[in-house]
TORPATI-855649 format. One line per field, with one value per residue: x, y negated, z negated of N, C-alpha, C in turn; residue in one letter; chain. Coordinates in steps of 0.05 Angstrom, whole numbers. Layout:
BEGIN
n.X: X; ...
n.Y: Y; ...
n.Z: Z; ...
ca.X: X; ...
ca.Y: Y; ...
ca.Z: Z; ...
c.X: X; ...
c.Y: Y; ...
c.Z: Z; ...
code: A; ...
unit: A; ...
This chain:
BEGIN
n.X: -40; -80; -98; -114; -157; -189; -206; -220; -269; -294; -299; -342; -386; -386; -403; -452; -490; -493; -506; -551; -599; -612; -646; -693; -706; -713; -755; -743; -702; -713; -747; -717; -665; -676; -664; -716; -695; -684; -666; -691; -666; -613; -594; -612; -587; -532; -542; -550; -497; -463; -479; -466; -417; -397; -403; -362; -319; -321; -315; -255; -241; -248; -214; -156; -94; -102; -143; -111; -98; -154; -157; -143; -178; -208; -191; -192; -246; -257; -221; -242; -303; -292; -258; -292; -331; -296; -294; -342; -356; -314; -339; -390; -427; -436; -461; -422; -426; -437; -391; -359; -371; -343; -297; -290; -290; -249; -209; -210; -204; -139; -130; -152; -102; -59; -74; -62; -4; 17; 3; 30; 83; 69; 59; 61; -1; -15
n.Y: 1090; 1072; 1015; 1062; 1076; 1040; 1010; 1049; 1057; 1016; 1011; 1041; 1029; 979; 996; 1032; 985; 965; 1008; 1032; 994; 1011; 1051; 1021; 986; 998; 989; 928; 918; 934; 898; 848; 842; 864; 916; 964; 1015; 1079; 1121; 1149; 1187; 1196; 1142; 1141; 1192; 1176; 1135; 1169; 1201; 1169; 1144; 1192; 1196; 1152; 1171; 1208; 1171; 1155; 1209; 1207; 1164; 1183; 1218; 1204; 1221; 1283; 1286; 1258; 1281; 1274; 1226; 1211; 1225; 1195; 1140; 1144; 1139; 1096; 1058; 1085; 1066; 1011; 1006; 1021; 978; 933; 952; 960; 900; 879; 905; 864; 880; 878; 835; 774; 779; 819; 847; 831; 853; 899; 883; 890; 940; 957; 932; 959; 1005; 995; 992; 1034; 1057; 1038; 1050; 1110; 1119; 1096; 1131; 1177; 1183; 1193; 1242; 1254; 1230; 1182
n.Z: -336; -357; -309; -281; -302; -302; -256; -225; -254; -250; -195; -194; -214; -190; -136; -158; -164; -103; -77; -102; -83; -34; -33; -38; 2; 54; 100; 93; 115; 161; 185; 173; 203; 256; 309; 274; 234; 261; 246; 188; 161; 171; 145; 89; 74; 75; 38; -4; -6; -5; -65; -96; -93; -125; -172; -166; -171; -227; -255; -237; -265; -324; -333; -297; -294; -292; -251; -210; -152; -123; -112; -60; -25; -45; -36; 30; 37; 18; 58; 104; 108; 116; 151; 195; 188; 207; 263; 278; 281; 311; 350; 364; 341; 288; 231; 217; 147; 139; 143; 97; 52; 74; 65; 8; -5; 19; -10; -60; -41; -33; -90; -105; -77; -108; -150; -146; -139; -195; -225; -212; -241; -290; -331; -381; -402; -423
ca.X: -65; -111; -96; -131; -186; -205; -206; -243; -288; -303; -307; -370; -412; -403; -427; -482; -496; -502; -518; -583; -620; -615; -663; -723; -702; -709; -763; -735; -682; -727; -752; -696; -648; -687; -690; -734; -683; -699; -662; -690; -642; -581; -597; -624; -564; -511; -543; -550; -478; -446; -485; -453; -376; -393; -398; -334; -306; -330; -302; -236; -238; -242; -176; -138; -83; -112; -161; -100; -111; -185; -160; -135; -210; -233; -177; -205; -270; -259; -215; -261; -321; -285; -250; -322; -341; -285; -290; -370; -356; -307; -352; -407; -445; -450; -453; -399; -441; -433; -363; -348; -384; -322; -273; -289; -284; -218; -190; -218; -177; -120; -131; -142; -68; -38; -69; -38; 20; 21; -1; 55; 105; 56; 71; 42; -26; -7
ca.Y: 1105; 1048; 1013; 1072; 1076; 1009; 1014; 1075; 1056; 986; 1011; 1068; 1015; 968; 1027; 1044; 970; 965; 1032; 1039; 980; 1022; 1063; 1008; 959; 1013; 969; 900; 916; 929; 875; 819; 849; 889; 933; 981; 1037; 1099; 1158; 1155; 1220; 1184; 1118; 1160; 1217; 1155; 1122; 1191; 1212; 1135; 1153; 1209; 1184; 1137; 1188; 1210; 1158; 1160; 1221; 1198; 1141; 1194; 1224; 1195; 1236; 1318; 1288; 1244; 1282; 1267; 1200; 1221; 1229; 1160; 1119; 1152; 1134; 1066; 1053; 1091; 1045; 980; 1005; 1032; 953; 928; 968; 947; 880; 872; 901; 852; 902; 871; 803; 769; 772; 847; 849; 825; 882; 921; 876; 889; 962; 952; 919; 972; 1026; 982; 986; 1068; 1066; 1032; 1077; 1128; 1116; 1090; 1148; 1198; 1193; 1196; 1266; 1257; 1223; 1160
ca.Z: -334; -360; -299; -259; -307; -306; -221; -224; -279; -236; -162; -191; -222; -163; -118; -164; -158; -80; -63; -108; -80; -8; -29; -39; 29; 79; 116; 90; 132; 199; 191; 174; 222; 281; 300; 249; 221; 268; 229; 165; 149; 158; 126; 58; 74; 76; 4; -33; -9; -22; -97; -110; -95; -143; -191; -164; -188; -260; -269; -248; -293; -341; -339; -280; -293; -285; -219; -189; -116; -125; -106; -39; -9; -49; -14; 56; 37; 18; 69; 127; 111; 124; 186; 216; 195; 233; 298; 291; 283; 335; 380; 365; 333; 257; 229; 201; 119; 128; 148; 78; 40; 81; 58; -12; -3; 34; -39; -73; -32; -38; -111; -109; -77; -131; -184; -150; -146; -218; -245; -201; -257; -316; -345; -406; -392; -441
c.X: -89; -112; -118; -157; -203; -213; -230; -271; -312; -316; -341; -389; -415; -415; -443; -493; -507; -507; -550; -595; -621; -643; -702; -719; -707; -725; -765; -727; -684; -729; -737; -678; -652; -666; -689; -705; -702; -693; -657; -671; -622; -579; -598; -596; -539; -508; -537; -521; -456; -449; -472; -412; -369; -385; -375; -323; -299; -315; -271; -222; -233; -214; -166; -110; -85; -128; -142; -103; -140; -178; -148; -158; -224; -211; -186; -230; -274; -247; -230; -289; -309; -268; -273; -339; -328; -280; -323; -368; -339; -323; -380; -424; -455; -437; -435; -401; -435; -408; -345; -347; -357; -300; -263; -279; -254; -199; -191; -202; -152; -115; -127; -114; -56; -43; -60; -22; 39; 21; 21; 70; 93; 49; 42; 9; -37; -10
c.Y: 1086; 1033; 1030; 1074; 1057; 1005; 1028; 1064; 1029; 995; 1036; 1042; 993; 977; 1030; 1018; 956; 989; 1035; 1024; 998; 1038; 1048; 980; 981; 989; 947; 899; 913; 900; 843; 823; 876; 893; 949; 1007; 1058; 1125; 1154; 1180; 1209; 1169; 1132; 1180; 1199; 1142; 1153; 1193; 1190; 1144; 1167; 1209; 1181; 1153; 1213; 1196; 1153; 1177; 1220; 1175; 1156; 1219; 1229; 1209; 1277; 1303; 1269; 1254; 1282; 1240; 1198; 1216; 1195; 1144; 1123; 1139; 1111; 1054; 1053; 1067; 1024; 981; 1014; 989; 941; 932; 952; 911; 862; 877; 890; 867; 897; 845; 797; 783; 801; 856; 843; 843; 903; 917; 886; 916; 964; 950; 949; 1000; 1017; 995; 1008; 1069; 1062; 1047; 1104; 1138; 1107; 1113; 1175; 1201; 1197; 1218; 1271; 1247; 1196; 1138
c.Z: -340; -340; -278; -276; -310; -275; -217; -230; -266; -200; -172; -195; -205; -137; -122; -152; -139; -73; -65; -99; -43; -5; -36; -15; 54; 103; 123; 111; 163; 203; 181; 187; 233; 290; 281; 248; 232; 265; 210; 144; 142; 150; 91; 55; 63; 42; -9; -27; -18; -54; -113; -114; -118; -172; -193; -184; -207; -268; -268; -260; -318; -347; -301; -269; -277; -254; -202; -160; -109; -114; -76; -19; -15; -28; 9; 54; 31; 45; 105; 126; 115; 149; 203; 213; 209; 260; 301; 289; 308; 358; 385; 357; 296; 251; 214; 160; 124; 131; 127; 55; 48; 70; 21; -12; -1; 10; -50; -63; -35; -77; -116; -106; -90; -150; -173; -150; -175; -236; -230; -220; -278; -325; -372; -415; -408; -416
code: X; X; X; X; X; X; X; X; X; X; X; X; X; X; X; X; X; X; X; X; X; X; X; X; X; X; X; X; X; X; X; X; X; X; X; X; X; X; X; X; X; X; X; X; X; X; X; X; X; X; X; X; X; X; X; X; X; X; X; X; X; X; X; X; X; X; X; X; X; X; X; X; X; X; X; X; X; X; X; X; X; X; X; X; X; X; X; X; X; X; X; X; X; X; X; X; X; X; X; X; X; X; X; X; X; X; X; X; X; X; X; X; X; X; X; X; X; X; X; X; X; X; X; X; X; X
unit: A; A; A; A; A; A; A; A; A; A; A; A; A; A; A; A; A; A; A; A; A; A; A; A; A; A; A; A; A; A; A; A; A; A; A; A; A; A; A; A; A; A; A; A; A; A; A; A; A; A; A; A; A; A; A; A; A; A; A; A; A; A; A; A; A; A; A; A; A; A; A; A; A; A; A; A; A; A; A; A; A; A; A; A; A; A; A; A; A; A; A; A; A; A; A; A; A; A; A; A; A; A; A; A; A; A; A; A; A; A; A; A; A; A; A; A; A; A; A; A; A; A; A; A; A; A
């Protein structure tokens, strides 16, 4: 169980970490890799709902055990962002430097699967 709360506990605060600066680059971003961001909805919709995962996560750092199928949706969701970077990257559609950002993700679902599978036989919550 420390195992998943140390996962958990790590994938929120490097979420908060890259997520929150999304919401002060909106127009960095036009302008260092045009073109300009033209649906402010889903750029802003994409950070707040990434934000709130994170705080998924948190809470199953906090007992790993009682929210184990809570971890069901984060593996999808780690895993879905780094296959949406791979399909755009194969199709020339994002640069290599962001294709890495996916990979990290990618670990990080990796990492959900093993907590839970670790925590399947853990009964007692020890």
């Amino acid at each position: 169980m420390k195992f998943a709360r140390i996962v958990f506990f790590i994938a929120g605060i490097w979420g908060v970490l890259i997520l929150t600066p999304l919401y002060f680059i909106f127009d960095t971003i036009g302008r260092n890799d045009p073109p300009p961001i033209t649906h402010p909805a889903f750029y802003y919709g994409f950070a707040g709902v990434g934000l709130a995962f994170q705080i998924v996560f948190f809470v199953i750092a906090t007992d790993p055990i009682r929210l184990r199928p809570i971890m069901i949706p984060s593996v999808l969701e780690k895993f879905g962002y780094g296959a949406t970077l791979v399909v755009l990257y194969l199709q020339r559609r994002l640069h290599p430097q962001d294709l890495a950002l996916g990979g990290v993700d990618v670990l990080f679902g990796l990492l959900f699967l093993a907590a839970f599978f670790k925590t399947a036989n853990n009964k007692s919550g020890v």
